[in-house]
Structure formats: C-alpha cells, structure tokens
N, C-alpha and C positions, 0 to 999 in steps of 0.2 A: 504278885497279884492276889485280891483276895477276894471270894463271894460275896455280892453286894445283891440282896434282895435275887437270887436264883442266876442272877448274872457276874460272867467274871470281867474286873476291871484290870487293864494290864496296862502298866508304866511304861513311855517310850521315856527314852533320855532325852529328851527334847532340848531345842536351841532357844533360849530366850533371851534375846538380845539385849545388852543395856544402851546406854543414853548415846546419842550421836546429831551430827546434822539431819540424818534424815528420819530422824526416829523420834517423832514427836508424844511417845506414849512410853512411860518406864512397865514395863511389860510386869518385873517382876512383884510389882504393887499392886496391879491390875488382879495379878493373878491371889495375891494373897487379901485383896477387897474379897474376890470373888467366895473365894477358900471362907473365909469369915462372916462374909452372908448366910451361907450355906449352914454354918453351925452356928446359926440363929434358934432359938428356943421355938418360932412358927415362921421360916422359911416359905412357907406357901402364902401366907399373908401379904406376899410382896409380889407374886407372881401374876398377876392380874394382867398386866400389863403384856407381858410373853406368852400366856397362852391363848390371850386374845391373838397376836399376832400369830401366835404358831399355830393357831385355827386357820387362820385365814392363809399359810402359806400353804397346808395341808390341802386347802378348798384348789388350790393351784395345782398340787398331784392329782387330786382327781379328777380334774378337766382332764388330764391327758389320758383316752382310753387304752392304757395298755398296764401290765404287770412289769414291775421293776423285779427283778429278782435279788438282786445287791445295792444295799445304796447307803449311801454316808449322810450323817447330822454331823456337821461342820458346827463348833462353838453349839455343842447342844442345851449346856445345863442341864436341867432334872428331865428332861424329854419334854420341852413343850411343843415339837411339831408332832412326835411318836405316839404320845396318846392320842391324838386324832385319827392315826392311819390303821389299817387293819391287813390281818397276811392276805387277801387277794389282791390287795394294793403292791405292796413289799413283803416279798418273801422274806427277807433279811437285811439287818440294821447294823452298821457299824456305828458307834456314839463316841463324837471326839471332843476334847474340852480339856482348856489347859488348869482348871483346876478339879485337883480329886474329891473334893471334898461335895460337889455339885455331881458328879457321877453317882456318887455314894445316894444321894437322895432320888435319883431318877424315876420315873414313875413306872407303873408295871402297864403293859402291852400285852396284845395277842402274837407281838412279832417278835420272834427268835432275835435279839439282839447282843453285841460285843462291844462292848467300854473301854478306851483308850485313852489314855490322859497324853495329849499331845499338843503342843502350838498349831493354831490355824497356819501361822505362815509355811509352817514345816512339816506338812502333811506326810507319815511314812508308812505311805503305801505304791506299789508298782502303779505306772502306767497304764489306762487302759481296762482300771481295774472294776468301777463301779457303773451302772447303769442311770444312777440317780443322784443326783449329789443337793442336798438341800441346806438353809443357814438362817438360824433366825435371831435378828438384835442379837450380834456380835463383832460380825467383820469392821462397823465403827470403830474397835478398839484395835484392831490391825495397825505395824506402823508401816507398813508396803502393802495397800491393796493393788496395785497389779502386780506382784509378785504373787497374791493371796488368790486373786483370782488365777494368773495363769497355770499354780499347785492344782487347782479344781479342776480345770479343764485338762489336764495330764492326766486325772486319774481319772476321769472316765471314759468312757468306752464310746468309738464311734457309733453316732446318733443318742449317745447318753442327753441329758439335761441338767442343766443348774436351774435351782427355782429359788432364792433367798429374796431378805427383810434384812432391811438395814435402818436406823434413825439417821435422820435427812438435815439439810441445815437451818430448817425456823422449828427444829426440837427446841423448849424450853426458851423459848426467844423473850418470853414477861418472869423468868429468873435471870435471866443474864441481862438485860437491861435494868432490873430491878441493879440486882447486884453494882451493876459497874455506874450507874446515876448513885448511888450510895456513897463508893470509892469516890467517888469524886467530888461528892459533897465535902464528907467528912476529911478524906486524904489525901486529895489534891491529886488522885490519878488513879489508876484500875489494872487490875491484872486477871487474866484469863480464869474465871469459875466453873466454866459447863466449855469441855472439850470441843475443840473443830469438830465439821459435822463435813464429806463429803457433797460436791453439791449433785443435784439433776440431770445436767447438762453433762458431767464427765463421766455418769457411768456407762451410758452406750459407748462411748468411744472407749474407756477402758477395758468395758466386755470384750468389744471388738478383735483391741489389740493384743488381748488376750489368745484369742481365737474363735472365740464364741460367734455364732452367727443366727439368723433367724430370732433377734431379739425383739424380748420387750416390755418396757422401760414404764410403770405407772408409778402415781404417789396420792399417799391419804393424810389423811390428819385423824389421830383419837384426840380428844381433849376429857381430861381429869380433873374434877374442881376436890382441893379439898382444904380443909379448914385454914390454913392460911401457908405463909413461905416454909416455915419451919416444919412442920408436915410434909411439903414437897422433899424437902432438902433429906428426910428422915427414911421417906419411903426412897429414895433414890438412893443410899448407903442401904438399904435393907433388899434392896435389886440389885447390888454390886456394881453401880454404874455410878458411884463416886467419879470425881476428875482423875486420871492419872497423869496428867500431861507432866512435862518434863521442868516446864516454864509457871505451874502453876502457883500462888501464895500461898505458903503454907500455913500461915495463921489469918483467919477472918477476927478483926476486933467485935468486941461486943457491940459497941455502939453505932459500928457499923452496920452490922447482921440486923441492930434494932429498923433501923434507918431504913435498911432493904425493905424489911418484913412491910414496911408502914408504907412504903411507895409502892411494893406490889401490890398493897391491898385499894391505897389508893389509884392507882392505873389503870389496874384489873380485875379490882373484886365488884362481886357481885349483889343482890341488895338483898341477900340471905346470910350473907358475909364470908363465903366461899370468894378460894379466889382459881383461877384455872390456869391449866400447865397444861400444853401444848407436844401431843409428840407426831412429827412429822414420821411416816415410813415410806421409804421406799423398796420397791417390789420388784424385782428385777427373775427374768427368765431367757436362759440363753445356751444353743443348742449345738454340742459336737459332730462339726461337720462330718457327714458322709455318702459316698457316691449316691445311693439311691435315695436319699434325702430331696422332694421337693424342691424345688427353688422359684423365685419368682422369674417371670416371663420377659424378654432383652426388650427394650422400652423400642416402641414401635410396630412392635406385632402386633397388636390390637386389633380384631376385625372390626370390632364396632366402637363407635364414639359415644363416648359418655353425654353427646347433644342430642342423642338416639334414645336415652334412657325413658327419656321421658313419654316416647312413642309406645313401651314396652305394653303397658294393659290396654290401650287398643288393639297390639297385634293379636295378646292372647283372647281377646274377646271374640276375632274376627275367626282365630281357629277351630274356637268353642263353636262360632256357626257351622 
C-alpha cells in the first residue's frame, strides 16, 4: 500500500472472474478501461456525470437524521458521493473500487477515509460490520448482482442502510438504436454496442431476496446534448464505461460508425445541431432488518377509513370551536 493524497490505499487479492454462462461482463477489461481512464491527462473532464449523481445519492444520506459512524463507497472512483458528505454525517469512510488507478485520483474530504482496491462482488470485510453502505454508477458492471447486493447486506449492521445509483435500461437508448439501424443497414445484422442495463421492476424483488426490507425503489432521467455521436462515444471511454460485455464486436467499420453518427443526428438532433444521450438512474434504498425497526401495520387494523379522510378539516374546524 502506498500514500495516496494523505490517505493509504491497500491491495485485497481480489477474485475477478473470467468469461462463463453467467458472466455477461469480462471483469478484467472493465477493470483496466477504468485503470486508463483514470490516467487521462484531465480525468475530471469526464466526471460530470458521477458527481451529479453522487450529489444526488449523498442528498439521500442526509434525509436520514442520524450519524453513520462507519460506512463503505462500494465502486467509488475518485469519491463522487464523499465529497458531498461531511464528518457529522460519516464519521468514517472506507473507499472500495476494483481499480487502483481511480483510488489514486480520489478527491479530498473532511472525513477520515481508507482505500481498498477490491471487486464489488467480493467485498472483504466481516459481517455486520458497517452502518452505511452506499454505490454510485457501478454495480451495472456487476456480473451477479444479487450476489452483489446480498455481499452488502452481510456487511452491515442491523438497522444499517444501502442507498445506491445504478444506470437503468433506456440509458443511451438514441446510441444503440442509432448504432444497430446502422449494422443493419450497411451489414446485414447488429451486435450488442452499449451493455444490458438491469430493469425497474427486478430490483425491488432482488433487494428483497437479498434481505433488504423497507425499500425504495425511484428512477430519473439526466439527458446530455453534445455535439454529435462521436463525442458521446469519446466522453463514455473517458468515464470508463466503454462496453465490456463478453459478446460484444470488437471492430465498428468506418462506414458504419459514419452511418450511425448521421441517423443519430437525424432521429435525434436538435436545430442547434446537438444531439442528446439519455442516462436513465436508478436509486434504490433498503434497510437491515432489526427488532425495534418500525414496521408497517397487519392490514386490517385500520380505525379509520380512507372514505373518512375527507371528513377530516370539518372535524378540526369543529374543535377549533
């Protein structure tokens, strides 16, 4: 481990699994896109996008009034939830990310934090162990998210919370149709350019099965206009969220990529000559069961009817008399 900006990063031997049936993402590409982003000449140029959303997950720690004392950034990169929070929030930060290279750059905080270069699926820490566990635009490149999720909910602590940001599946939906209307123009068929996206509907039940309980489940949209396809495609290699998939074509022909660029712009540009890209997020919060944890009421107990509701500022009127 070596001193990185006042803070020390320390190497797990981590597991990164290669190519298989169920492993729709070669991990160790993933990892060295990320690696290579990182030691971009303005790395922060690219970042717009993450710290928007790691504003907004942070906006979710603070709703909840209480002080975490321990808590983990799952897939953190340079700290884009960590610079938002402050030590009355988080006393203390562990920062996990399976490339070093994204550690190395992290941004500086008020909070006491520790750097571990380690896979999300393989989280190595004890049970039990954090009060807070947060993840921003990462777990996407998971090739087992409910194994990913249930690593999270083991390591924290009854009545802990997970609060993560994931990209959703109509991310980039006017590049991948650009793209694959292209393919098929020019090549007679299309292969997978912008990776599977989890959908909406499975991550409550996955939370679930997890063990997570008291969930909940929203989703947004940012949209980014910028000067045309090839821009999109430039700043997405400079965010490290190139394709890794296992299945994907490794060479785009020229003619094709032109083909693309010219039916994005036709489809979806704009009459300034921008064209926009689309990033879906979903926002997920879900809470480690325990006994004196709140819980909703056994359906039926109800004293009053929701037919009654409407009766209510009469009543209070009548007691004001």
């Amino acid at each position: 481990s070596g001193g990185v900006g006042g803070r020390g990063v320390t190497s797990i031997a981590s597991h990164f699994p290669g190519s298989g049936a169920r492993s729709p993402f070669d991990r160790q590409l993933k990892r060295k896109q990320k690696n290579w982003a990182a030691l971009q000449p303005e790395p922060a140029k690219y970042d717009y996008l993450r710290e928007e959303v790691g504003g907004r997950v942070a906006d979710r720690v603070f709703d909840i009034t209480r002080t975490f004392s321990l808590a983990l950034d799952v897939g953190c990169g340079s700290g884009y939830i960590a610079q938002y929070l402050n030590k009355e929030t988080v006393e203390k930060l562990f920062q996990v990310d399976m490339a070093e290279n994204a550690l190395k750059n992290t941004m500086e905080t008020e909070i006491p934090t520790v750097s571990i270069v380690a896979d999300e699926e393989f989280l190595p820490f004890k049970e039990d162990t954090f009060d807070l566990v947060v993840s921003s635009l990462s777990l996407h490149w998971v090739n087992d998210l409910p194994r990913a999720f249930r690593e999270i909910h083991q390591v924290l602590k009854p009545d802990g919370v997970f609060i993560g940001a994931m990209f959703g599946g109509e991310t980039l939906y006017e590049l991948r149709c650009s793209l694959q209307l292209a393919e098929l123009e020019r090549e007679g068929g299309f292969s997978p350019h912008v990776s599977p996206f989890t959908d909406v509907t499975d991550l409550g039940h996955l939370l679930g099965r997890a063990g997570f309980n008291t969930l909940t489940v929203d989703t947004d949209e940012i949209q980014v206009n910028y000067p045309g396809m090839f821009e999109v495609m430039e700043d997405l290699q400079g965010m490290g969220e190139s394709n890794c998939s296992w299945n994907r074509k490794p060479i785009l022909h020229r003619e094709t990529m032109l083909a693309a660029a010219a039916i994005y712009q036709e489809m979806y540009g704009s009459n300034d000559g921008s064209v926009p890209a689309t990033f879906q997020i979903y926002y997920m919060i879900g809470w480690k069961f325990q006994e004196s944890q709140a819980r909703p009421a056994q359906k039926g107990s109800a004293t009053v009817s929701f037919g009654d509701l409407a009766k209510i500022n009469s009543l209070i009127s009548r007691e004001k008399k």
